[in-house]
N, C-alpha and C positions, 0 to 999 in steps of 0.2 A: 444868625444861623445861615448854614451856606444853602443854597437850594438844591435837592435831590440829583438835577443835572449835573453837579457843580460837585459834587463828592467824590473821591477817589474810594471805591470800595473793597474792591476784589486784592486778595492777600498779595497774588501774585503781579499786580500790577504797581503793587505797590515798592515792592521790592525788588521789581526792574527799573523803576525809576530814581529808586536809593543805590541801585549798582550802577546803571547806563547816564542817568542825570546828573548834567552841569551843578556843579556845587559851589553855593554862593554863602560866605560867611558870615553871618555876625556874631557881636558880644553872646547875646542869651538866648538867640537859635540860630538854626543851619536851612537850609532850604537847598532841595537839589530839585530839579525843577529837567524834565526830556521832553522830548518833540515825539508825538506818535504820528502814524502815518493816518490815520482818519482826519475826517475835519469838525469834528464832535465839541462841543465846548470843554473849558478848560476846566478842569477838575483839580479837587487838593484833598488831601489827607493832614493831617495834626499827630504828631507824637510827642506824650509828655510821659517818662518813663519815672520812676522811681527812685531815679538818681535825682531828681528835680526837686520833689518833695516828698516827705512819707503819706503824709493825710491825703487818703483820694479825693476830700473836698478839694482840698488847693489846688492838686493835680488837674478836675474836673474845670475849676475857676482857669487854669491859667486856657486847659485845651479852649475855651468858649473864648478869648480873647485872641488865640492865634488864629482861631477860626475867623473872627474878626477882621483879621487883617488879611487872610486870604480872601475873605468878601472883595476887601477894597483892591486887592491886587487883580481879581478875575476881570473885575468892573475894565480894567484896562487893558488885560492883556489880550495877546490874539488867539485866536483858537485852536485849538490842535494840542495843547498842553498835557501834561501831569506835572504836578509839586507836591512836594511832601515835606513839611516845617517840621523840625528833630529840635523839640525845647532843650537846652544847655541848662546844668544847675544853675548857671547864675543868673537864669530866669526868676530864680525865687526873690531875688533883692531887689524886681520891678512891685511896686505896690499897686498901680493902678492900671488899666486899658490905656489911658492916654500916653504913660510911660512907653507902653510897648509899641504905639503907635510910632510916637515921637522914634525909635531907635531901628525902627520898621521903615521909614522913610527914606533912607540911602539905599537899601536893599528894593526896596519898590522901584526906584527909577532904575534899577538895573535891572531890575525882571524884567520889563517894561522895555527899555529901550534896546537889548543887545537878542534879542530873541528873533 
């Protein structure tokens, strides 16, 4: 679970950084990740829509896994962030966390390094 600081909350911040944020692609999500002008730690949002899966259990499973991998992404990056991970349907054909890690790894060293 991400830590309270660490959450993107507010509607509209969330959707300044899905319009104004660098977007970075993968297979079974997206991530658009902007620079604010504060120096507040780095915060994330999760979106898994209903294009993803119908069951809001799976929906709920998968949100708690990309949560996950935003854990391991804040852990390194630098501060002053927003990111917002937009799950792709074909999130649904990952069966486990380690999947999503494993595929989440090329996208980490890019948030990471060109920020």
């Amino acid at each position: 679970m991400l830590p309270h600081s660490n959450r993107l909350h507010r509607q509209g911040d969330v959707r300044r950084t899905l319009r104004e944020g660098r977007l970075i692609r993968g297979r079974s999500f997206v991530v658009r990740i902007a620079q604010r002008s504060d120096k507040e730690p780095t915060r994330a949002a999760v979106v898994v829509g209903k294009r993803v899966h119908a069951l809001a259990v799976k929906r709920h499973m998968y949100q708690r896994w990309l949560r996950e991998v935003c854990r391991d992404v804040i852990k390194e990056a630098p501060i002053g962030y927003d990111m917002v991970v937009v799950a792709q349907p074909s999130l649904a054909r990952l069966t486990s966390l380690a999947e999503i890690m494993e595929e989440a790894q090329p996208l980490l060293k890019l948030l990471t390094s060109k920020k």
